[in-house]
Structure formats: C-alpha cells, structure tokens
C-alpha positions as CSV (number, residue, x, y, z in Angstrom):
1,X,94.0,133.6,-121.3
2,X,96.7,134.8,-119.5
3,X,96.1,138.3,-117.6
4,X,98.6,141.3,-117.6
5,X,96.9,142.0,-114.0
6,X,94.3,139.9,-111.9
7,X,92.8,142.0,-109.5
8,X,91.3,140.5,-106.0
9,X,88.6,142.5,-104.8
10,X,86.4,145.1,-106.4
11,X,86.6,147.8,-103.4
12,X,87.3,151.4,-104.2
13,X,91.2,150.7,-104.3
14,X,90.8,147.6,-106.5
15,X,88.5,149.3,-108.6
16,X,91.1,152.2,-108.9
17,X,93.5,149.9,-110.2
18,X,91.6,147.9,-112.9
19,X,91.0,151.4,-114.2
20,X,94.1,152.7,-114.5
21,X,95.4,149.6,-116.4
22,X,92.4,149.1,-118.9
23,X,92.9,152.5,-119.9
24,X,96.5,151.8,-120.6
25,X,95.3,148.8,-122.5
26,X,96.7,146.5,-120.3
27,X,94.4,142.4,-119.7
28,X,92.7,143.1,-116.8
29,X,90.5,140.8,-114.8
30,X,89.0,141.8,-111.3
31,X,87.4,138.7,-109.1
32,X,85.2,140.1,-106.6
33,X,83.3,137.4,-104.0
34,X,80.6,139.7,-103.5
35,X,77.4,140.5,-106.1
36,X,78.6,144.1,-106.2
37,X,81.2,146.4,-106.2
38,X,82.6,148.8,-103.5
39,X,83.6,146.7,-100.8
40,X,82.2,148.8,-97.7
41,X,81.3,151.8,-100.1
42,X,77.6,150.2,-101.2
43,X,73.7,150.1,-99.8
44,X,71.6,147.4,-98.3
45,X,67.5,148.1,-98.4
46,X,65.4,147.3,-95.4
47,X,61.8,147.9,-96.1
48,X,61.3,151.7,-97.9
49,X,64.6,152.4,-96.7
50,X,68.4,152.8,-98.4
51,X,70.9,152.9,-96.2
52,X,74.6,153.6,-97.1
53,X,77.1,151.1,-95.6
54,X,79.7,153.7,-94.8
55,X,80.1,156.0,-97.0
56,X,78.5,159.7,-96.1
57,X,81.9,162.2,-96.6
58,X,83.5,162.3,-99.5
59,X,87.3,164.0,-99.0
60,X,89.1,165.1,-101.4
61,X,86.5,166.1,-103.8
62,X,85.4,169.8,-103.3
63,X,83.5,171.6,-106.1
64,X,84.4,174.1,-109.0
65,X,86.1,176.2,-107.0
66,X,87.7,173.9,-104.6
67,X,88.9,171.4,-106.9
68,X,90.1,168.1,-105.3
69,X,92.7,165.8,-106.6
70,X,89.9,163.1,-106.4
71,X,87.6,165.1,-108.5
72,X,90.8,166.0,-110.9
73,X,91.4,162.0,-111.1
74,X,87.8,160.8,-111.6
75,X,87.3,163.4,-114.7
76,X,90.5,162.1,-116.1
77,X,88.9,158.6,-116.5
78,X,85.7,160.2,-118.0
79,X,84.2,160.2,-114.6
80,X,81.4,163.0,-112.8
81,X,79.7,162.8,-109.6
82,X,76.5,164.5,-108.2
83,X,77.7,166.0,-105.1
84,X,77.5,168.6,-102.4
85,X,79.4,170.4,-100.6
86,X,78.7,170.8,-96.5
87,X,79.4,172.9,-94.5
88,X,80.2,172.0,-90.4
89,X,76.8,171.2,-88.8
90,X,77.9,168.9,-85.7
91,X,76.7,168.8,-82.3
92,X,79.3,167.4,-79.6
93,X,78.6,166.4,-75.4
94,X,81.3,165.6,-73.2
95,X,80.5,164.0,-70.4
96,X,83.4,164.5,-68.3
97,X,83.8,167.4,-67.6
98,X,80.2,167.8,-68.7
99,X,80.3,169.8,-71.7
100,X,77.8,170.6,-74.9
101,X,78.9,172.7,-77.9
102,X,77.8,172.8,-81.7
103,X,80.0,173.7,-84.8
104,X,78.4,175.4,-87.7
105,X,79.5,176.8,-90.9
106,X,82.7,177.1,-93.0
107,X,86.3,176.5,-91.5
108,X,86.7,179.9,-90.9
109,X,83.7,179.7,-88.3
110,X,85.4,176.4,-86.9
111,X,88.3,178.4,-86.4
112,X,86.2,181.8,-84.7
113,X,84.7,179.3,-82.2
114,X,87.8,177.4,-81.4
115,X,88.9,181.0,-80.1
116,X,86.0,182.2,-78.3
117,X,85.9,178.7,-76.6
118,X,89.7,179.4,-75.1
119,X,91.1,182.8,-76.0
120,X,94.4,183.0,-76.9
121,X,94.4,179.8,-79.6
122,X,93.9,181.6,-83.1
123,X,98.3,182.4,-83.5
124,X,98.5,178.6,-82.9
125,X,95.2,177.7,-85.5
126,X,96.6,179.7,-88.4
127,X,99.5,178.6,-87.8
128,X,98.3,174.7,-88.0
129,X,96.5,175.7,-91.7
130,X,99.4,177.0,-93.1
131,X,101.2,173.9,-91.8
132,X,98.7,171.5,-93.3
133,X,99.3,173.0,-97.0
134,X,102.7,172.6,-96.7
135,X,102.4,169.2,-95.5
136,X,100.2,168.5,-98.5
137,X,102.4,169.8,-100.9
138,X,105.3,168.0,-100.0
139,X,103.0,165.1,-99.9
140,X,102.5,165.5,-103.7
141,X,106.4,166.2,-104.4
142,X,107.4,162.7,-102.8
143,X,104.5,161.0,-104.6
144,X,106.4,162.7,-107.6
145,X,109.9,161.5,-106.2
146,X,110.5,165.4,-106.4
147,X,113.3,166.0,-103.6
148,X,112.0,167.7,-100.7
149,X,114.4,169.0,-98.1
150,X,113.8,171.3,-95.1
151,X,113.8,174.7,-97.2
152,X,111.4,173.9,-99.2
153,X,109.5,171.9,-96.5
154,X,110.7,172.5,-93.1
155,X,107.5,171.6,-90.7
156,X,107.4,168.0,-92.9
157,X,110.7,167.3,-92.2
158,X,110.3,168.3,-88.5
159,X,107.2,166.2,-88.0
160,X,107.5,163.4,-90.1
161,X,107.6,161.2,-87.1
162,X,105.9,163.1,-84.1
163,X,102.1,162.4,-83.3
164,X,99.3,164.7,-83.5
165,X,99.1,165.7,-80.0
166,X,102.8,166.7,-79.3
167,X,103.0,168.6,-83.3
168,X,100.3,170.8,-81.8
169,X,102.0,171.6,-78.0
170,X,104.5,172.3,-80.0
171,X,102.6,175.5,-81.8
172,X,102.0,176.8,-78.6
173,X,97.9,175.0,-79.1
174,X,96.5,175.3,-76.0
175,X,95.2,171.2,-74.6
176,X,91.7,172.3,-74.5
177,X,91.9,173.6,-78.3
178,X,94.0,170.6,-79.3
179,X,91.2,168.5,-78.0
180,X,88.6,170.6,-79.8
181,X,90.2,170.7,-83.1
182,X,90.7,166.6,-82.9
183,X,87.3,166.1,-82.4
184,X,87.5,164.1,-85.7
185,X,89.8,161.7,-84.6
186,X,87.3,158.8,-84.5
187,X,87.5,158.9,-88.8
188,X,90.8,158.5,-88.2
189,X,90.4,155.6,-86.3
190,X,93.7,157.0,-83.9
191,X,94.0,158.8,-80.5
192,X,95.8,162.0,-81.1
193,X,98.8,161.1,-79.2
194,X,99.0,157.9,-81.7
195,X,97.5,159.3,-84.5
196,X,100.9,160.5,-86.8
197,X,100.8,164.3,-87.6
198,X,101.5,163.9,-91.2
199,X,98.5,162.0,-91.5
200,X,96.1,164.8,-89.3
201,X,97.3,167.2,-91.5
202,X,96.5,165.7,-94.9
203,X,93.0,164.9,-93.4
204,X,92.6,168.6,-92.4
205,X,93.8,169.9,-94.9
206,X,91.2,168.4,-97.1
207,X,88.5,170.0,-95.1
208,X,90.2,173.4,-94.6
209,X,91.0,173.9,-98.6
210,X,88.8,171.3,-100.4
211,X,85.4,171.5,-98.1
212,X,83.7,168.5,-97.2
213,X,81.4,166.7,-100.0
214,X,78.8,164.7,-99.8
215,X,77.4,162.6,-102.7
216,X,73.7,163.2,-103.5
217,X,73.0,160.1,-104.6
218,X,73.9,156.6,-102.8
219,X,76.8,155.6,-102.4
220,X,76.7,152.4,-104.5
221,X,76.7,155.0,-107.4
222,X,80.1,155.7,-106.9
223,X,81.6,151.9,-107.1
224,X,79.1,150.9,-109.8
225,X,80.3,154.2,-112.0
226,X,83.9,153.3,-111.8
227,X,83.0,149.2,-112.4
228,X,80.9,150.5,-115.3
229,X,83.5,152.7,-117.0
230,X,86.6,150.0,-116.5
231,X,84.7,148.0,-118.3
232,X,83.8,149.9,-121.2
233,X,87.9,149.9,-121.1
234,X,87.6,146.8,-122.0
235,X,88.3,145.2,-118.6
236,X,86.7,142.1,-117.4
237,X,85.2,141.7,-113.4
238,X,83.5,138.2,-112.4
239,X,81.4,138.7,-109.6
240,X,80.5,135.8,-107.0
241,X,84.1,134.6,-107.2
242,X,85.7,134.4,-103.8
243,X,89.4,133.9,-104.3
244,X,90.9,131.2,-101.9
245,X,94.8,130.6,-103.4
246,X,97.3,132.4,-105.2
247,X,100.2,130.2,-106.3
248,X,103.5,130.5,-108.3
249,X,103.3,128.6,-112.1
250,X,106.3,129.2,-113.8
251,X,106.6,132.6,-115.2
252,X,102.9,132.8,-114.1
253,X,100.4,133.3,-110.9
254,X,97.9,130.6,-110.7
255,X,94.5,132.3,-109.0
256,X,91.6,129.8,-107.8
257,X,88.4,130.5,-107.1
258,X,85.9,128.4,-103.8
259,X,84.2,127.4,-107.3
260,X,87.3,125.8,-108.5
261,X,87.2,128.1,-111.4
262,X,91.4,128.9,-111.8
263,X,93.1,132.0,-114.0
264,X,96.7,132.9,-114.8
265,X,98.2,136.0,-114.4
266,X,101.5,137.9,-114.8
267,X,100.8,140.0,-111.3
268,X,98.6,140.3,-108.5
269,X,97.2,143.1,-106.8
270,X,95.5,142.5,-104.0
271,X,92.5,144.9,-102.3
272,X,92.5,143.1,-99.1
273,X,93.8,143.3,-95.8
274,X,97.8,142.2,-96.6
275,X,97.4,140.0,-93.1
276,X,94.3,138.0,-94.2
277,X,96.1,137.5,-98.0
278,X,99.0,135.9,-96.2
279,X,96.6,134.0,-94.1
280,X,94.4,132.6,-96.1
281,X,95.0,133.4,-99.8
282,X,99.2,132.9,-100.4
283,X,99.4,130.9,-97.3
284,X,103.0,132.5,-96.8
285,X,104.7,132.0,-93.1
286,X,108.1,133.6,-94.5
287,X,109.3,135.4,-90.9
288,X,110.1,138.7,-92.2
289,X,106.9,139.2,-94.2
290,X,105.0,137.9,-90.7
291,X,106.9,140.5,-88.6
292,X,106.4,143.5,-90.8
293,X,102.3,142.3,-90.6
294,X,102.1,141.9,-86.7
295,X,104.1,145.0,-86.1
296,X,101.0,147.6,-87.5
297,X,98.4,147.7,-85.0
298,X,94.8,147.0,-86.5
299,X,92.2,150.2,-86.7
300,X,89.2,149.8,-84.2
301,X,86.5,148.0,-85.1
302,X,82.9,148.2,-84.0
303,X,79.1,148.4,-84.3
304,X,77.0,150.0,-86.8
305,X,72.9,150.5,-86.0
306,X,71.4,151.8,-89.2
307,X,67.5,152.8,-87.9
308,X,64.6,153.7,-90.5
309,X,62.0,156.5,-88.9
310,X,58.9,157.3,-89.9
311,X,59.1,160.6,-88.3
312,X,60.8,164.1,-90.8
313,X,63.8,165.3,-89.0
314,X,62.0,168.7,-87.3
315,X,59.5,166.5,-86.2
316,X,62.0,164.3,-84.2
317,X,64.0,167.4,-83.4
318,X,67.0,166.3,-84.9
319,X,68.9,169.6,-86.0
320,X,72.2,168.3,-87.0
321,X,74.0,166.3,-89.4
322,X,77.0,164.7,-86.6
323,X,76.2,164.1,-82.9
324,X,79.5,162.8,-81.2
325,X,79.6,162.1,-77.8
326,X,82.8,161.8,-76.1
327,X,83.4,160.0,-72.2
328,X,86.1,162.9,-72.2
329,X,87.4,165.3,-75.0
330,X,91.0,164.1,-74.5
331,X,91.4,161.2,-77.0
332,X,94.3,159.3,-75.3
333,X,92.0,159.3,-71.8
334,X,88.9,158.4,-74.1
335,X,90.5,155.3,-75.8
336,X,91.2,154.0,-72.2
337,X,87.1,153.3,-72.0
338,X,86.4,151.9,-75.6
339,X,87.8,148.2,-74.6
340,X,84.6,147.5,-73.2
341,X,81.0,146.9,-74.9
342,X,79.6,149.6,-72.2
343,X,81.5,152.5,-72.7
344,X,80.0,156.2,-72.9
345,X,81.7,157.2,-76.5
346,X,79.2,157.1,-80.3
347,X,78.6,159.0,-83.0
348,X,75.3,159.5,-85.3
349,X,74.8,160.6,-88.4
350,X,71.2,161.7,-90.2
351,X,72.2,162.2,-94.0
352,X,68.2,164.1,-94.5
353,X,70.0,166.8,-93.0
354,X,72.4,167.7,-95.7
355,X,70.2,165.1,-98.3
356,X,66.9,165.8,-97.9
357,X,66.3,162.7,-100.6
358,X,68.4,160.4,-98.5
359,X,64.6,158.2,-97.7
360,X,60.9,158.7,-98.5
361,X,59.0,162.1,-97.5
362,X,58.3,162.6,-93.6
363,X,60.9,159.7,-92.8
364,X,64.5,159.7,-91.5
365,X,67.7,158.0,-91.3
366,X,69.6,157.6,-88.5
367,X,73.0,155.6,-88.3
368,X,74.5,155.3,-84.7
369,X,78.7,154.1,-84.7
370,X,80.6,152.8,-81.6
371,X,84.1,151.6,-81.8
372,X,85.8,149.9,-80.0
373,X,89.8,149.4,-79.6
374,X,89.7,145.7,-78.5
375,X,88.4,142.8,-80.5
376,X,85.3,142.7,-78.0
377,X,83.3,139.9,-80.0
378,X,86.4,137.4,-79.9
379,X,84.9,135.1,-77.7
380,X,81.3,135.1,-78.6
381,X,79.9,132.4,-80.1
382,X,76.9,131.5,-81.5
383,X,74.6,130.9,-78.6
384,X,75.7,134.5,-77.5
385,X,75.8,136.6,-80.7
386,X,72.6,137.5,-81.3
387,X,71.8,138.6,-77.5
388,X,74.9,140.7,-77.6
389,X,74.4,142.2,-80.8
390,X,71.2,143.3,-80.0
391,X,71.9,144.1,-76.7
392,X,74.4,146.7,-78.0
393,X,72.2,148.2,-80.6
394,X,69.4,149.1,-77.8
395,X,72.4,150.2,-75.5
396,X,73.6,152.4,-78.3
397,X,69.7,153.8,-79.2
398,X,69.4,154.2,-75.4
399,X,72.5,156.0,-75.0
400,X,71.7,158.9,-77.9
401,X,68.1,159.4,-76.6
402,X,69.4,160.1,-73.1
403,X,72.7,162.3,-74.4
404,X,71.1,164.9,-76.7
405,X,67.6,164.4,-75.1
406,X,65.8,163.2,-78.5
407,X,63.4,160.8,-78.2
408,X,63.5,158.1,-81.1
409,X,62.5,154.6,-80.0
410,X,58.9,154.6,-80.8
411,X,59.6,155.7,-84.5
412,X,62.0,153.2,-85.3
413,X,60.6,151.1,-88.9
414,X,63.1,149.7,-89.6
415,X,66.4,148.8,-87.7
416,X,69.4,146.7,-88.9
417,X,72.8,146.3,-87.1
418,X,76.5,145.3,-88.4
419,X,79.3,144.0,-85.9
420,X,83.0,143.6,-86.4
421,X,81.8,140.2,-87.4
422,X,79.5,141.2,-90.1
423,X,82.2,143.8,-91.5
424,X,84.7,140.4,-91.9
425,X,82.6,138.9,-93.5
426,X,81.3,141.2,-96.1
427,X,85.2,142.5,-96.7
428,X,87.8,140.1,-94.8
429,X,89.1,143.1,-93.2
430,X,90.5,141.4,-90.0
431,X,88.5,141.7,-86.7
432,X,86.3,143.6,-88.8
433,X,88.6,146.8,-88.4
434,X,86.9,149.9,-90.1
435,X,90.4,151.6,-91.4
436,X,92.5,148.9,-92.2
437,X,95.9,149.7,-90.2
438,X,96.1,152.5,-87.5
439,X,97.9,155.4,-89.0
440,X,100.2,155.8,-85.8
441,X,103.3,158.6,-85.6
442,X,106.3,156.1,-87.3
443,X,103.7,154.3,-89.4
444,X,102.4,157.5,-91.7
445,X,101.8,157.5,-95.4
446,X,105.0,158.9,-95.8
447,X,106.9,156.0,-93.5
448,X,104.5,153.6,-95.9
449,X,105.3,155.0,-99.0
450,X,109.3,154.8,-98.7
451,X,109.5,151.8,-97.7
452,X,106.5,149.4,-99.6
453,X,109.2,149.1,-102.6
454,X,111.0,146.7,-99.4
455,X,107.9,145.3,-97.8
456,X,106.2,144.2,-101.1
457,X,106.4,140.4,-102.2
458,X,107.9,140.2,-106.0
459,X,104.6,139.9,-108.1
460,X,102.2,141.1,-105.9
461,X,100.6,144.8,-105.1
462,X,98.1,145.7,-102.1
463,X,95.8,148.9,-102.3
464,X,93.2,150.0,-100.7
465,X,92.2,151.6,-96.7
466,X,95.2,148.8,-95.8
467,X,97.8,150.1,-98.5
468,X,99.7,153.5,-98.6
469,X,97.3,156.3,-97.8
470,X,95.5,154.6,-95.4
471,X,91.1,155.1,-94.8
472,X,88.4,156.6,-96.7
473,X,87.3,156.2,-100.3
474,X,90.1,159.3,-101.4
475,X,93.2,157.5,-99.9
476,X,92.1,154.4,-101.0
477,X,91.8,155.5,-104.7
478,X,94.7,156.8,-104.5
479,X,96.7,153.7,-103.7
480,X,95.2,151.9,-106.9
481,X,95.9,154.9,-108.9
482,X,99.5,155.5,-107.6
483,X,100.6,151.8,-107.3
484,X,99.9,151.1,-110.8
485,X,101.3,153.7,-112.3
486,X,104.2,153.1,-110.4
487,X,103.8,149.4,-112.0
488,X,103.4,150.7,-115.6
489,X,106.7,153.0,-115.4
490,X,108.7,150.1,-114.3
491,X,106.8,147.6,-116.4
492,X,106.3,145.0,-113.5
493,X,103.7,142.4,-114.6
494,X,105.4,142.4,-118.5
C-alpha cells in the first residue's frame, strides 16, 4: 500500500496530524518506536504509584465559560476531557536577595499582589493584559493569512521582534514587577531578556483569559483518546517501529523500520526534533538546511525526580501545588548559575493538591525539576552515570527540604529519576531538551510561521514542541492541526 501520509512519531503533534487527515479520508499510517502514544505526555508506575511524565497544565483549554481553542479543536474531532480548572496556588523563595512570597487565587489576585508587592505597577499590568489579547488575536488573523497591519494591531507590529524583558520596560513595568510577573519563565524554557515577547504574551494570555486546567485523570488519557479516535477514522499506527531512514523512490518516500519492515508514502511528516531527522533519519548534509538547524539554540534540558510518599499532603505540610525556587528573581542573572549540576534554582510540583486522586489515600506525589542550560551529562559515561544521577536527585530532595523547610526524606516509597539522557532516549529530542527549540525574540511563532513555507524540505512536514508554536501539549497540537490543513488546501502529498 502506498500512504497519502506516513507519520513518524505518535506524540501529541503527530497524533494531531494523523487526526486531521483520517478525518479528511486521507491513508494514514503513524510509526511510533515506543509501546504507547504521547511522546513525553504519558505515565510510568512504580509500586502503588502513577506518575505523569510531564504533563500537569493543560493551556489552552479552560471550561464552559472560558472556552479554549484546544478545547474548541478536540470537540471538533468528537473529543471530551475530564478536567479542572486551577486557580494560582504557588509558593516562590529567592535566595538572593532572600525573599519568600505565595500567589493564590484568580489573575485578578495575581495582579492585586503584584501591586501591593511594588506600588505603582497596576497602569503597567492592565496595560500588559490588554496587550496579550491583541497579540493573540492577531495571532489567529495570520494563522488565517488575514492581513494584519498596525491599526488593527499596533503593539504586534511594535514587538514582533523585541524580548520579554525590554516589551515590558517599555510599559513603564517596574524591574522588580517584571521579574515577578515572569516567574513562569522556566515553562518557557527562556530567560526573559531571550524569551521573545510574542511568545510571553500568547502564554499569558492563556492563563489570564482561558484559566489554567488541569486533567483529572492521567495524562496518558489524553494521547490514548486522540490514538483511539484516529483510528476509528480509519487510520492505521504500528507501535514498536522505530524509524531509522527516509529515502526518495520515484514519485514515492521509502520509510524503513530497525525491524527492516519498509512503507511507501506520498509525504512525510515528521514529530521529531528536525536536527535529529536530518541526523539520523534523512541523513541530509545539504548546507543550508544544516545552517538554518544550528542557528536555533536548543531549550534546556534537565533532571526530573518523581518521589512516591506515604505520608497525605497536611500531614507532610505541603500546602501548595508549585514551589519554585529561584538563585535570584532576575531570569537573565539566574540563567548565569544553571550551567552547573550544583546550582540553587528547582521547581516541585504535588498534583494531590489540585487532584486529590492523583495516588492512593494518605499518600503523595511529589515531582522535583532542575534545568539546566548546558548539556551537563555530555561527558558522562557509564562508570559515572549512575553516581551522578543519583547524586543529583538527593542534591535536588536535599535542596527542597532545606528551602521551604519540609521534611520529606523519611517518607519517600518510591523514588524514580529521568536525566537529559533518559528524555533522548524515550523521544530523540536532542540533549534531552524539554521544549524543543528556545523561543528567543527573532525566533517567535510568528518569525517561524512566515518563513517554514522556505525552511521546509519538498515532501516533508515537522510538528510538534520543535515545529511552529513551540512547547506544551496546546502548541504542539496546534502544529499538527495547522500544518495539515495547510497541506490539504494546497494538496501537497497528492
């Protein structure tokens, strides 16, 4: 058989694509290497306890009320989630200048404490909202190819290529309210004086109007809904098939499979990393298509300790749903210390907060992050890795107990721990990046999405956190969604 579209990798994006097409009737066939869908969106068990990979916030979504263009996409293809929506419930320490605050409530409460932590900012805050609607909605004209000029959008025009940082000096924001509203930034994988504007604002804008969600049940639900329903499409996914060439044949793409199964197709689309599919898949060393690669800087990578308790919440005294803590609230200063294995910056995140189902009665999870913006494990090697890996994860434990003064080492059931190395291996994304490519101030969505049409190889399409939209399940669903459609109307792949 000869497929319309072969899709390589069942991730959110890929997953996006495949259902798109089948319900356009196209011959689809996804070839995932893994036993499951969802790329990083999925659940590993250790003992009585479930952890989610990645996924705990779900953009984009909202409820009846605040209706997300995720949610609007997923009921067109027959789709409903059990969700929630959450409200802020985040506890952040600085440790230089020592500092310790907690956010709680809706954006407007955000916004109320932003103030009363350095009058004078609330001109400057409303002034960001209204800014990130209009962003949005010239976001949605372009995707459109609706014209969009400076009357109709005059702060996109201004900022399409100015970072975060200098967008918001420019409002008048004062620094220590700048640094306050970025707190985020980590999710976003940028400093703010990287990070492109354009891309902060979409981001916010999600939270502000669309409320965060999270999903009630695991997060494997979510890949192994969409895989269920492209089937019933009528498209075909092989698990267990790990692609290792795509070659030209004719009018045709030749795919072959490490089990030297091999299928034709008329077009490829791609969820991978575009710089491990040129490396080890097409095997392409064309100059041009190298130099647009090497010039996006990869997202950070890092380490993941996912810890099983067998201790309730209260009874730990864990009160919140984030804990960040920063080595300094400035982002471009903080980024200076994450090139090293021993630096002061993590998150945490205990899902029983907002899910009280998220493990068994009078047990909790706990999942610790650090990121780092250096490929730290490069030169490990085998001897090493284990020490290391381990020696991080009781670093990282260490590090929260001491910060926010809760003590959790002697209730730890269950522990596992995933380094950049683990993360390559499970989804190729090189270095084991967590975002794919690091949304900086010339290299937004917007930037992306003009000029893919130029940076695309004839017969192939990439999607996913490495595509268009950049990170997290939304954007990456959106790049499926978009790029095929886009494929259908010109009626590539025919």
């Amino acid at each position: 058989m000869i497929y319309d579209y072969l899709i390589v990798g069942a991730g959110i994006g890929g997953l996006s694509a495949g259902l798109n097409l089948a319900t356009h009737k196209k011959k689809t066939l996804i070839l995932e290497k893994n036993s499951i869908p969802g790329g990083l969106v999925s659940t590993f068990k250790r003992g009585r306890f479930e952890f989610d990979t990645a996924l705990y916030n779900l953009y984009d979504y909202g409820d009846d009320v605040h209706v997300g263009k995720f949610r609007e996409l997923l009921k067109e293809f027959g789709i409903e989630l059990e969700t929630k929506i959450v409200p802020f419930n985040t506890r952040i320490k600085v440790l230089n200048p020592e500092a310790n605050f907690v956010i709680r409530g809706e954006i407007k409460d955000f916004i109320i404490e932003l103030e009363r932590l350095k009058e004078g900012s609330i001109e400057s805050l409303k002034e960001f909202m209204r800014i990130t609607k209009e962003v949005h909605e010239a976001m949605e004209l372009l995707k459109n190819h609706e014209p969009i000029d400076s009357s109709i959008a005059p702060n996109f025009i201004k900022y399409f290529n100015t970072d975060s940082y200098t967008a918001l000096k420019s409002l008048g924001m004062p620094e220590e309210t700048i640094d306050r509203l970025g707190f985020l930034w980590p999710e976003l994988g940028s400093p703010l004086n990287k990070l492109s504007f354009i891309d902060f604002s979409l981001f916010m804008y999600k939270i502000i109007f669309k409320k965060n969600t999270i999903l009630l049940n695991n997060s494997l639900n979510l890949p192994l809904k969409l895989a269920a329903r492209y089937q019933e499409l009528g498209g075909r996914i092989y698990y267990n098939s790990l692609v290792t060439e795509v070659t030209k044949n004719g009018k045709f793409y030749l795919v072959k499979t490490e089990d030297n199964l091999e299928y034709k197709a008329k077009h490829i689309i791609f969820d991978v990393s575009k710089r491990y599919v040129y490396e080890n898949i097409i095997k392409n060393h064309n100059p041009e298509i190298n130099r647009l690669e090497n010039a996006r800087t990869l997202s950070p990578n890092g380490v993941v300790v996912y810890l099983g308790l067998n201790r309730s919440p209260e009874e730990l005294g864990l009160k919140n749903y984030n804990y960040y803590a920063f080595h300094t609230l400035n982002s471009a200063e903080n980024v200076r210390y994450m090139t090293n294995l021993e630096h002061e910056t993590f998150s945490a995140i205990v899902p029983n907060i907002m899910n009280a189902s998220a493990s068994p009665k009078n047990t909790t999870i706990l999942v610790l992050k650090k990121m780092f913006f250096t490929d730290v494990f490069k030169n490990l090697n085998n001897q090493n890795y284990e020490q290391i890996k381990e020696q991080i994860a009781q670093n990282l434990i260490t590090s929260f107990e001491e910060t926010f003064k809760i003590d959790i080492s002697e209730y730890i059931e269950e522990i596992a721990v995933a380094t950049p190395v683990t993360f390559a291996s499970f989804t190729n994304n090189v270095d084991g990046s967590f975002y794919g490519y690091m949304a900086k101030s010339y290299d937004n969505p917007i930037y992306r999405f003009i000029t893919y049409p130029e940076e695309e190889t004839p017969g192939f399409t990439f999607v996913g956190a490495s595509s268009l939209f950049g990170a997290h399940v939304d954007n990456a669903f959106y790049s499926g969604y978009y790029l095929t459609e886009e494929l259908l109307k010109n009626k590539e792949g025919k």
